[in-house]
N, C-alpha and C positions, 0 to 999 in steps of 0.2 A: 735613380732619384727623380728625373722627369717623369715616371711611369706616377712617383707618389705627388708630384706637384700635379698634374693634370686631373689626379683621382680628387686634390683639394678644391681645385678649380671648377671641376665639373659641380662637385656637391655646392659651392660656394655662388656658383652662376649660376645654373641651371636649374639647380630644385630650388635655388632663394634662400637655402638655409641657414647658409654662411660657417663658419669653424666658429665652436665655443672660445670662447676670451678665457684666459689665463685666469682659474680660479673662480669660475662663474661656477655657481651652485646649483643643481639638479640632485632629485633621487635616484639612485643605483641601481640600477638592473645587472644580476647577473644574467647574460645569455651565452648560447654557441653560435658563431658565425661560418657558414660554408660557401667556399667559394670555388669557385670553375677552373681551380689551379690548386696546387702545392702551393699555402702560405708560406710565403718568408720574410724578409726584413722590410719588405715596403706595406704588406698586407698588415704586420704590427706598429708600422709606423700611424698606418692612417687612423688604426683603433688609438692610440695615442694619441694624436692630433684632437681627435675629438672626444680626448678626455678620458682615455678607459686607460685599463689597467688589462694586462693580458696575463692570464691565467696557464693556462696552456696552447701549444702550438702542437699539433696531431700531423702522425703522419700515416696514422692507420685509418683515417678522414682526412678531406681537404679543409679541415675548421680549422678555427680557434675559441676557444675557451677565453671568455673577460667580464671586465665590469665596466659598465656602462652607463654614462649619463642618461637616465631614461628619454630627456628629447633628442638624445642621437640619435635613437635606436630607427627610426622613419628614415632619416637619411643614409643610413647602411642600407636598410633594405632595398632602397632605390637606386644605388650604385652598381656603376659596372662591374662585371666581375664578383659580385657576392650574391650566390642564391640565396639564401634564406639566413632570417637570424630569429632562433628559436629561443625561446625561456631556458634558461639551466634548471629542469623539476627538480624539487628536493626530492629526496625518498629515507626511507625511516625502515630501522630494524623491526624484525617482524614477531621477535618474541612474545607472546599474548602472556605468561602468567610465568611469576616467580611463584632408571637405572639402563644403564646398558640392555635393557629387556629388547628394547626397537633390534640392536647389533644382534641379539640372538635368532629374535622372530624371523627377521630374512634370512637366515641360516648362515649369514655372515662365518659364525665359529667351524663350519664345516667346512668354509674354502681355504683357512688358516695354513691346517697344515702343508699345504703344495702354494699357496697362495697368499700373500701378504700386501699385495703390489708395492711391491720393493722398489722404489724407484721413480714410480708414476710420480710425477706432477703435476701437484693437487694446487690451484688456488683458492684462496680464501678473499674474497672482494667482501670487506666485512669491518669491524670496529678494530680491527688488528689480532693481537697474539702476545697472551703473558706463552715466552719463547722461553722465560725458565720453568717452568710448569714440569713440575720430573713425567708427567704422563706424555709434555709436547716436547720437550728440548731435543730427543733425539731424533725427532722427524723435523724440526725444524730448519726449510733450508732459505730464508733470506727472504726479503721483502722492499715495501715500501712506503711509508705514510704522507700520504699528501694532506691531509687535515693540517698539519704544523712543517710537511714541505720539506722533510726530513727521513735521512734511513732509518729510524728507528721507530718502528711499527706496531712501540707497546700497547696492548691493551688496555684502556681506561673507562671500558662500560662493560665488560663481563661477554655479550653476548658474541663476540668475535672467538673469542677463546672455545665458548663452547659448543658450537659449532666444528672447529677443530679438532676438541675430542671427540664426536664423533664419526668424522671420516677416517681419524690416525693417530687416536689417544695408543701410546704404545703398550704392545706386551712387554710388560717389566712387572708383572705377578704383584701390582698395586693398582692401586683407582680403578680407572674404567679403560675398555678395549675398545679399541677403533675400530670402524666396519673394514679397512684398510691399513694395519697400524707400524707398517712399513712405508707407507706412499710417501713423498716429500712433501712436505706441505708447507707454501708462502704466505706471509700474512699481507693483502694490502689494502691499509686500513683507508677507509674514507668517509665512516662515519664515526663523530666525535664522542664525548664521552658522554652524550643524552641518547646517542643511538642515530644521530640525521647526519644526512650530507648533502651531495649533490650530484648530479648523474655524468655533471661535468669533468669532474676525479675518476667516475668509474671510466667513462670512455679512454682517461689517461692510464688507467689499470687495465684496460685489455690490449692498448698499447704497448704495457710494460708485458704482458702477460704472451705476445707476439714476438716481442725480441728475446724474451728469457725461453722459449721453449715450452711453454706449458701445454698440459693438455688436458686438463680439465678445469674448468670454474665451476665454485658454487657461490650461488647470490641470494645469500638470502635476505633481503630487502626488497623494499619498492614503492612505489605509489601509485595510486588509480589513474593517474592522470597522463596520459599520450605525452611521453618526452620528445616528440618528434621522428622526423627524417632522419638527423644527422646521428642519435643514439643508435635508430634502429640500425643503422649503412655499419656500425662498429660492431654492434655485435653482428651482424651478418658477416662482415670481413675476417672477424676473429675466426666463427666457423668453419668459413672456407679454406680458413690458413691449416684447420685442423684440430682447433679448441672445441670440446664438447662443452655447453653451457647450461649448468642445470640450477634451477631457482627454483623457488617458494613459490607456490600459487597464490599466497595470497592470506590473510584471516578475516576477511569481510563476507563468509559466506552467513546465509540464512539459516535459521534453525530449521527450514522444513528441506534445505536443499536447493532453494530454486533458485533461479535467473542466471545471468552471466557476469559474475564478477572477480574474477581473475588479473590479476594486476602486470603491471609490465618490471621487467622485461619478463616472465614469465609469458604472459601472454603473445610473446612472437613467435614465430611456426619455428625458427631454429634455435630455441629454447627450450628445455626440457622443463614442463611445468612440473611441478610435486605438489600432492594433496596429503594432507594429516589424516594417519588413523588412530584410533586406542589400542588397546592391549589385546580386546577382544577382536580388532580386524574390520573395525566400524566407522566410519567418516568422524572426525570430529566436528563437532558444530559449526564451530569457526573459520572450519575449510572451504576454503572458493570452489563454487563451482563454476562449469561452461565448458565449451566443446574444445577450451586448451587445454586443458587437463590432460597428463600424459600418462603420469603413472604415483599411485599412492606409495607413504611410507609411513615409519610412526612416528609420531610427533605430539604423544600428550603423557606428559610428565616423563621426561627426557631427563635421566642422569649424565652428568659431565663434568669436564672442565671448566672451570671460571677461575680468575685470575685468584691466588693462593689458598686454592682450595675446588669446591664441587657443590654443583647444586641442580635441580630442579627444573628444567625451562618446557613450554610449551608452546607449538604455533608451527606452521609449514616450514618455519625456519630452521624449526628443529627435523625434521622431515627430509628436505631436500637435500644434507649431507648423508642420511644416510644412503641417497642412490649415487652421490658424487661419488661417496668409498666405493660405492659398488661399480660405480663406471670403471676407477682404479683398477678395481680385481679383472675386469674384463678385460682393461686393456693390456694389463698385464698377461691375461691367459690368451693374446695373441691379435685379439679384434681392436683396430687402432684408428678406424674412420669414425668422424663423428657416424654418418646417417649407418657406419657398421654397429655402434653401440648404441644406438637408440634400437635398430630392429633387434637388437639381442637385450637390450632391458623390455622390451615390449613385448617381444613371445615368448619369455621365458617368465614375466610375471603373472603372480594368483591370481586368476580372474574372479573379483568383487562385485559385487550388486547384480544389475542388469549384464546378461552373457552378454560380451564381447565388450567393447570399449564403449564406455558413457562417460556421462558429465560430473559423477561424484571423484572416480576411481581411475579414470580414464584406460590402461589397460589393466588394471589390478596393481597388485600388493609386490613390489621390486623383491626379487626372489637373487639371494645376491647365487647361491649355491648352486643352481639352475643356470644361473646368465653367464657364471663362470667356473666351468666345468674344467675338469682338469686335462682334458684332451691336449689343450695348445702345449700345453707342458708335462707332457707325460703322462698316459695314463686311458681312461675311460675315453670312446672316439665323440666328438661334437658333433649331436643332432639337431638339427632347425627344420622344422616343417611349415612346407613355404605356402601348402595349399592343402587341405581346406581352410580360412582364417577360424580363426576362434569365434565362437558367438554367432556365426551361420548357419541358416535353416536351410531344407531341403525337405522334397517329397518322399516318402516311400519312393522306392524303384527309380527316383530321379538318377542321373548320371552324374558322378561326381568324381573331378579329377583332384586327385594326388599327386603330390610331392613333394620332395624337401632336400635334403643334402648328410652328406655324414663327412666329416673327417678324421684324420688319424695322423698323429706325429708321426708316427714307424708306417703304417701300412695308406698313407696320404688319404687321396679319394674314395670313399664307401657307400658312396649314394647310391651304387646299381645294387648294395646287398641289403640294402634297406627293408627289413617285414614290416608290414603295414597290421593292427588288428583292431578291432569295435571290442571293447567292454560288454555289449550287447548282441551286436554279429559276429563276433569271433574273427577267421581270420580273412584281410580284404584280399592282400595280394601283397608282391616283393616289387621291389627295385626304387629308382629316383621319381617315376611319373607314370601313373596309369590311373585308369577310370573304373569306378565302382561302383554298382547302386547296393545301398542299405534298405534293409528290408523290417526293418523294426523300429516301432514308434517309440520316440522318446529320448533324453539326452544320453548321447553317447560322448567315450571319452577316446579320442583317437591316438593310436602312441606307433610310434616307427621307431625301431631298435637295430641297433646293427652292435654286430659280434668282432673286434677285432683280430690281428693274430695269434694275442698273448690271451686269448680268450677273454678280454674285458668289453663287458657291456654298455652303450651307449645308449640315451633313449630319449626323445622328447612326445610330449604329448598336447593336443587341445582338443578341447570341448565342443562340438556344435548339434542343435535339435537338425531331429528328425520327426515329420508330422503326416500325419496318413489318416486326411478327410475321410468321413463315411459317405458312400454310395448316396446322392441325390435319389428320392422314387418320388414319382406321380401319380395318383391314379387318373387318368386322360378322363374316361366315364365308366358309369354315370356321375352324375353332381352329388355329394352329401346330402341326404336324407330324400333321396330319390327313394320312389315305389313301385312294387311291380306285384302284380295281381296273385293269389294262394297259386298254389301247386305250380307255379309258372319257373320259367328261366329267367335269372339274372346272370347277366352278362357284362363285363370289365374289359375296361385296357387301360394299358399305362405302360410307364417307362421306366430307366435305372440308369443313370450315371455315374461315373467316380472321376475322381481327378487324377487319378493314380491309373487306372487302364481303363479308362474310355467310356461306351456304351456297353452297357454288359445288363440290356431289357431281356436275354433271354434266360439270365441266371433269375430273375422274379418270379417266386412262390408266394400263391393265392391262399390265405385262410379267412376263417369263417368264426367269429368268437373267439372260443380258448381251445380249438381242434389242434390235434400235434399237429394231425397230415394235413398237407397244402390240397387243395381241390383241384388244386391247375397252374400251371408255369408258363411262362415265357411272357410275354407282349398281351396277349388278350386269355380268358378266362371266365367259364361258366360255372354256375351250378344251379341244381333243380331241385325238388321236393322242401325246402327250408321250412321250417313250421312261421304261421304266421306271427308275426309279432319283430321285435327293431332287433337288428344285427348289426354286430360288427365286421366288415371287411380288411383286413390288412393286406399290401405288399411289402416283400422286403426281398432283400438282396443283397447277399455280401459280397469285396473284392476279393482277389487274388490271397489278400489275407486278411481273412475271414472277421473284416471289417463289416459290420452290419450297419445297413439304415432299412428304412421302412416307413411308408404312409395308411392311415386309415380315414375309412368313412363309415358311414351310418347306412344302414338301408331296414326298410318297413318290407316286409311280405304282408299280403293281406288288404287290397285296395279296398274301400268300399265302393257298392256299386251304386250309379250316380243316381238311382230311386232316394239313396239315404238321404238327402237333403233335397230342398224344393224351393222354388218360391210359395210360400204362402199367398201373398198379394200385391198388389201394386196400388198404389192412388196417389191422387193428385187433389192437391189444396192453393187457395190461390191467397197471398194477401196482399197487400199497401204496397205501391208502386211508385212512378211517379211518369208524369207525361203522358197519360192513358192506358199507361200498362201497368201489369201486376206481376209480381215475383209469385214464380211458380214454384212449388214445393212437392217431391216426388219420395214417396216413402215406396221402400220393396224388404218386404217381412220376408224371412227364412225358416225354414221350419225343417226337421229331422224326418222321420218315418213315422215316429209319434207324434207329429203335428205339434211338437213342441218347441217354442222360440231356441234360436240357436244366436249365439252369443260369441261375437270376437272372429265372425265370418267377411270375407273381404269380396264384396257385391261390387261386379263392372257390368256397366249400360250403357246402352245404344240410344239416342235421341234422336227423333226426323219432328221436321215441323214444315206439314203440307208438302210430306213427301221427300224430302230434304233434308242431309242430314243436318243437325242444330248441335248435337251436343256429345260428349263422350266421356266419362268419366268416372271411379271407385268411389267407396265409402265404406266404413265398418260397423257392423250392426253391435249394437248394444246389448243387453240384458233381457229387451223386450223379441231383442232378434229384428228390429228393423235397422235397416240402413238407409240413413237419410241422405238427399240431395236437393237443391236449391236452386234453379234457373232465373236471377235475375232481370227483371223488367222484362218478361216476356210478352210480345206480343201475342195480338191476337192469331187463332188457328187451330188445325188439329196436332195433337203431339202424340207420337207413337214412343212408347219402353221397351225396348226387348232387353232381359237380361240375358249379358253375353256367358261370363263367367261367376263362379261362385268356388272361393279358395278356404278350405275348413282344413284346420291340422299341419298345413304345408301342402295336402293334394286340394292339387285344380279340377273342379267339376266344371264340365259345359255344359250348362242347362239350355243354351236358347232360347230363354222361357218368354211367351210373348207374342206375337206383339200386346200390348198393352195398351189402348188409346182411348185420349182426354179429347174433347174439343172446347175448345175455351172463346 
C-alpha cells in the first residue's frame, strides 16, 4: 500500500496533476498500459485512482488492459514504473463480400485419408462459433467470449463460424469438409456481432491460447494501423511459447498490385501473412500486397459454415484458415516448431507469379498434400531440399551446391541416399550435399527422391533459371566504313568474351558477306583480291555451348585516287568591318576530275597572316561546290590558304593544295 500512496503523491506533487475528484467527467480512452514489472493489485489500484476501469491484467505482457479518463492518460505516461500507454486499435473482420473448391485445390482431400489432424489445436480469435453447427459440433473443443466476458463463445455475426468451416468443418458425408476436419477447434470470440473489437481482447486470447495449450491461431482480422509495442511483445511471446500464428493479409490491396499494404498483425515477421486467390490461382484484387506476404490461399467465393446454415464469403479471411488446417495436417504429420512449419508451408508451396518469393504470392499457393506427406506417419519418406532455393538463377557451368534431407519413420535418416535430377540435364548426382554445374539454359525443375525399404517413394522438387550469356566480340580495327585501295589487303583484329568461360578470342571466325567459309580465325585476320565496292565483315564466336555472338562492320575496296577531287580555286573578298578593318571572306571551290562542282564535301584550311599562323578551320561546300569561310575584322596584311584536307564520301583526301595568298 505505501508503494501505491507514493505512486499518488509523486503524480499529485510532482507532474502538478493532481488525482481526479470522485465523479469528474472526462472522455474515455480505451488503452494498454506496460510497465517494468508483473502488474498486480497496486498497478490496478492507481488505474483506479485515476478513474479507469481495468479491463484485463496480462501475464503473457507486463500490461493492463483499461479505460481511461482521457486527461489521465499524460500522467500514466509519466509515472514511474509504466513504459508506455498505447491506444487499444480496433480491428474489424475481413470478409469483403457475401464451395469447398479452395479444401480441394491445395490437395487438402489427399492428406485425408492418413491425415485428419486429429487432435491439433486450432484457434479461432474471431466473432466466435455456432458450436452446434452439425458440420462444427464435433470438433468443437471450448472457448471463450470476452465481447460479453462470458464462456459462451456464440456466434452472432456469421463470419467466426465460417472461418471454422474451413479449417475443421467435419467429415460427416453433409455440408462442407474442413482442410483439417478432425483438428480441435476453440472459438475465442472478440469481435461483436457488427464484425469489431479490440486488440486489447486479442492479446487476452493469446493469453488464454498459452495456458490452454494451443498450437495454432488463425486471425482473421485487423486494421492498418500499428497496435503498438505491447501487442507486438504478445504475439512474439505466444510464438515463442510454440503458437504458430497465421492471419489474413489484408483486403486493401490495389487493383494493379502495387505498394505495401498489408495489415497487422499479419504484418509481423512471426506471423504467417495469407494472400487471396480465385479458382483460377490468380491474386484477387483485393489482396494486400508487400514484402509480408508469406504464402497465398483461396479466398474468393468460399463455401461454409455460418451459423444455421452455409454461405458464400470472400476476402484473405477467407484464405488464411485454409493454411491454418494446413499448419494442422503438418503438425500432425510430425513437424511441431512454429519456424519448423512455416519452412515446410513455404517449400512445399506452388510457386505463383514472379519465381521465387514476391509481393503478390509471397512463396506460392499453400500446397496442404505436399507440406504434409505421409512419412511422419507411416508411409512415403519426407523430402525437403534445403538448397538450391526456389526462384534462383545461375550461370551455365556455374557451381552450385545441393542439398536437402530425407526421412523415414522405419528406415529414420535418408539424406546420403538422396538422387538429385534437372528436367533438363538429367541426372546431377546422389547424396545430402554436393555441387554441380548445369549446362543448359533455361528453367529447370530440380527434384531429390529417395527410395525407402518398403520400396515407397519420396520426392520434393524446386524450380530455379539457369542463363547462358552469348559471347561478347569486337572488331578492335579497322573503324566501320574504313577503306583500303583495289586489289590490296584488308586486315582485322578483334576480340571474344563469354561469361561462362572467359576469353575465348582464338575460337573467332572471320567472314566476308554471305561466304559459308570464314577467311581467318583467331585474334587478327586478312584478306585480299575483294572486288571493289562496300562489304560486309563479321566476327563471331561461340562458347563451350555453342552459344553464338558476333560483331560486323562495313568496309569499301576501291579508294579513289586523290587526282579525283581538287581544289578548283581560292579567293578572297573583303566587306564592312569596323575600327579600320574589314571581314575577310575566303571561298575554296571543289571540283572532281570533271572539273565539276562537288557538293557536301568537308574543306579544312590553314591561315598565316604575315607569316603567322591566324586561322584554322572546316566548312562544307554547297551545290556550287564552294566552301565558305569568314575571318572577322581582319586586319591589315598578307593572308596565305593552304587547303589541308578534303573529306568526300567518308574518305579523307590530303590535298595540300596551296599556298594561296591575298594581301589586303
Amino acid at each position: 500500500m505505501r508503494r501505491l500512496i507514493a505512486l499518488v503523491v509523486i503524480l499529485s506533487v510532482v507532474l502538478g496533476l493532481g488525482v481526479l475528484p470522485a465523479g469528474a467527467e472526462s472522455a474515455q480512452a480505451n488503452v494498454i498500459i506496460s510497465f517494468d514489472r508483473k502488474p498486480g493489485p497496486d498497478e490496478q489500484a492507481i488505474i483506479h485512482r485515476f478513474g479507469g476501469t481495468v479491463k484485463h491484467v496480462y501475464s503473457i505482457i507486463p500490461a493492463i488492459a483499461a479505460t481511461l479518463p482521457s486527461q489521465a492518460i499524460e500522467a500514466l505516461q509519466r509515472a514511474p514504473g509504466i513504459l508506455r500507454v498505447e491506444p487499444d486499435v480496433e480491428v474489424h473482420a475481413l470478409a469483403e463480400i457475401d464451395a469447398t473448391w479452395g479444401v480441394k485445390q491445395i490437395g487438402a482431400g489427399a492428406v485425408h485419408p492418413y491425415n485428419k489432424g486429429t487432435g491439433v489445436k486450432v484457434a479461432i480469435i474471431d466473432s466466435g462459433m455456432d458450436y452446434t453447427h452439425p458440420d462444427l459440433a464435433a470438433n468443437y473443443a471450448g472457448g471463450y467470449d470476452w465481447v460479453n466476458d462470458d464462456g459462451d463463445p456464440m456466434d452472432d455475426n456469421g463470419h467466426g463460424s465460417h472461418v471454422a468451416g474451413t479449417i475443421a468443418a467435419a467429415a460427416n458425408g453433409t455440408g462442407v469438409v474442413g482442410v483439417a476436419p478432425e483438428a480441435s477447434i476453440y472459438a475465442l470470440k472478440v469481435l461483436d456481432k457488427s464484425g469489431s473489437g479490440y486488440f486489447s481482447d486479442i492479446v487476452a486470447a493469446l493469453q488464454w491460447c498459452m495456458r490452454n495449450g494451443i498450437q495454432v491461431t488463425n486471425n482473421s482480422y485487423g486494421s492498418s494501423g500499428d497496435p503498438g509495442v505491447s501487442v507486438k511483445t504478445a504475439f512474439e511471446n505466444a510464438y515463442a511459447a510454440g503458437i504458430i500464428h497465421i492471419a489474413a493479409a489484408g483486403n486493401s490491396g490495389t487493383k494493379p498490385g502495387t505498394g505495401d499494404n498489408v495489415i497487422y498483425p499479419a504484418k509481423y515477421s512471426f506471423v504467417v501473412a495469407v494472400a487471396a486467390t480465385d479458382s483460377s490461382k490468380v491474386r484477387a484484387s483485393f489482396s494486400s500486397t508487400g514484402p509480408a506476404v508469406e504464402i497465398a490461399a483461396p479466398g474468393v467465393s468460399i463455401f461454409s459454415t455460418v451459423p444455421g446454415g452455409y454461405a458464400y464469403y470472400s476476402g484473405t479471411s477467407m484464405a488464411s484458415p485454409h493454411v491454418a488446417g494446413t499448419a494442422a495436417l503438418v503438425i500432425k504429420s510430425g513437424v511441431t516448431t512454429p519456424d519448423a512449419i512455416r519452412q515446410r508451408l513455404q517449400t512445399t508451396a506452388d510457386d505463383l507469379g514472379t519465381i521465387g518469393k514476391d509481393t503478390w504470392y509471397g512463396h506460392g499457393l499453400v500446397d496442404a498434400d505436399e507440406a504434409a506427406p505421409p512419412a511422419l506417419v507411416g508411409g512415403i519418406p519426407a523430402v525437403t531440399i534445403n538448397s538450391p532455393a526456389s526462384g534462383a538463377s545461375f550461370h551455365v557451368k556455374e557451381t552450385i551446391t545441393f542439398s536437402g534431407t530425407a526421412r523415414d519413420v522405419k528406415d529414420g535418416d535418408l539424406s546420403g541416399s538422396l538422387v538429385w535430377a534437372s528436367n533438363l540435364d538429367g541426372s546431377l548426382g546422389a547424396g545430402a550435399e554436393f555441387t554441380h554445374a548445369l549446362n543448359t539454359e533455361g528453367q529447370h525443375t530440380i527434384t531429390a527422391a529417395v527410395t525407402d525399404s518398403d520400396r515407397n517413394t519420396g520426392s520434393a522438387s524446386t524450380v530455379i533459371r539457369v542463363v547462358n550469356d552469348a559471347p561478347t566480340i569486337q572488331i578492335t580495327a579497322p573503324d566501320d566504313g574504313a577503306t583500303f585501295a583495289s586489289g590490296g589487303v584488308a586486315s582485322f583484329t578483334g576480340t571474344a568474351t563469354d561469361t561462362e568461360d572467359g576469353t575465348i578470342t582464338d575460337d573467332l571466325r572471320w567472314y566476308v558477306d554471305d561466304m559459308a567459309n570464314p577467311f581467318g580465325s583467331a585474334g587478327s585476320a586478312s584478306v585480299a583480291g575483294l572486288p571493289d565496292g562496300t562489304h560486309l565483315i563479321t566476327a563471331r564466336a561461340a562458347d563451350s555451348t555453342n552459344k553464338e555472338g558476333s560483331a560486323s562492320i562495313h568496309i569499301t575496296i576501291g579508294t579513289p585516287v586523290p587526282v579525283t577531287y581538287k581544289v578548283g580555286s581560292v579567293t578572297y573578298a573583303a566587306e564592312g568591318g569596323r575600327g579600320g578593318t574589314a571581314h575577310l571572306k575566303i571561298s575554296v571551290l571543289v571540283t572532281n576530275g570533271s572539273d565539276a562542282p562537288v557538293a557536301g564535301a568537308t574543306v579544312s584550311i590553314s591561315v598565316t597572316r604575315n607569316g603567322s599562323p591566324y586561322y584554322a578551320g572546316s566548312a562544307v561546300t554547297g551545290t556550287n561546290g564552294i566552301a565558305a569561310f569568314k575571318l572577322t575584322n581582319a586586319a591589315a596584311g598578307t593572308y596565305t590558304t593552304t587547303v589541308t584536307t578534303v573529306v568526300v564520301g567518308g574518305v579523307t583526301y590530303t590535298l595540300n593544295a596551296g599556298p594561296y595568298t591575298e594581301v589586303k
